[in-house]
C-alpha positions in Angstrom: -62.1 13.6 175.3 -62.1 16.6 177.0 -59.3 18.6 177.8 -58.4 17.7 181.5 -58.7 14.2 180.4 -56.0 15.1 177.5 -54.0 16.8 180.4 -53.8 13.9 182.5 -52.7 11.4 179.9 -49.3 10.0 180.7 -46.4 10.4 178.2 -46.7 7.8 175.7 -49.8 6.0 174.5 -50.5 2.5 173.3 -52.8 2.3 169.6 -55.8 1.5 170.8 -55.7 4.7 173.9 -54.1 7.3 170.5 -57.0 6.3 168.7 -60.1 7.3 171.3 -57.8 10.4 171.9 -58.0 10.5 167.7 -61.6 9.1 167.7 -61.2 6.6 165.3 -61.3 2.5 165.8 -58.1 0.7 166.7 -57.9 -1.3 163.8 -58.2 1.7 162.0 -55.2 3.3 164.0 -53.2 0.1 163.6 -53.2 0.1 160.2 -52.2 3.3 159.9 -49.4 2.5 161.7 -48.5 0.0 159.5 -49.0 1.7 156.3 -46.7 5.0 157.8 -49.7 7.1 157.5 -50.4 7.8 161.4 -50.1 11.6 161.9 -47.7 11.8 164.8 -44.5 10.1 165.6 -44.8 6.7 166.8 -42.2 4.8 168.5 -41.5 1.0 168.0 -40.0 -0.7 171.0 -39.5 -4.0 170.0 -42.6 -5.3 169.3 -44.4 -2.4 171.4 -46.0 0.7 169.3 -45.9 3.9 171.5 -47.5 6.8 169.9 -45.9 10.0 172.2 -48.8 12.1 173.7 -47.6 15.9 173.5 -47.7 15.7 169.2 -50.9 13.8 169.2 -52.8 16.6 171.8 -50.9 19.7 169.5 -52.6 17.7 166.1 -55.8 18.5 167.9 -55.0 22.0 168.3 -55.3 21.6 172.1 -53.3 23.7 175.0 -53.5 21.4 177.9 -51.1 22.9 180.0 -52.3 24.8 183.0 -53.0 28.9 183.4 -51.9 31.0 186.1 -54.9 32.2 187.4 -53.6 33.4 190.9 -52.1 36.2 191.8 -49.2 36.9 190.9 -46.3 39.7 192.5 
């Protein structure tokens, strides 16, 4: 992924969308998930796994916000 494709990922993830940002396999990322070992928070929702997006783009060392590259007073 590049980065404006990291920038325009919404809030919270599902497994198998954390792990092409990750670029490992889904069942890969599931079962780390399952064994605790999945690098970032992850939020269970009932039967839902949400892995947050923010700490999974700062694990890759990526700054996706935008620079101010106008003018500026």
């Amino acid at each position: 992924m590049n980065r404006d494709q990291l920038a325009a990922l919404p809030p919270v993830l599902d497994v198998p969308a954390a792990a092409k940002v990750l670029g490992i396999g889904r069942s890969l990322a599931y079962e780390l998930v399952r064994r605790g070992e999945w690098p970032t928070p992850v939020l269970h929702i009932g039967k839902l796994i949400k892995i947050p997006t923010e700490p999974l783009v700062r694990l890759l060392g990526v700054v996706t916000t935008p620079t101010d590259d106008g003018d500026s007073a």
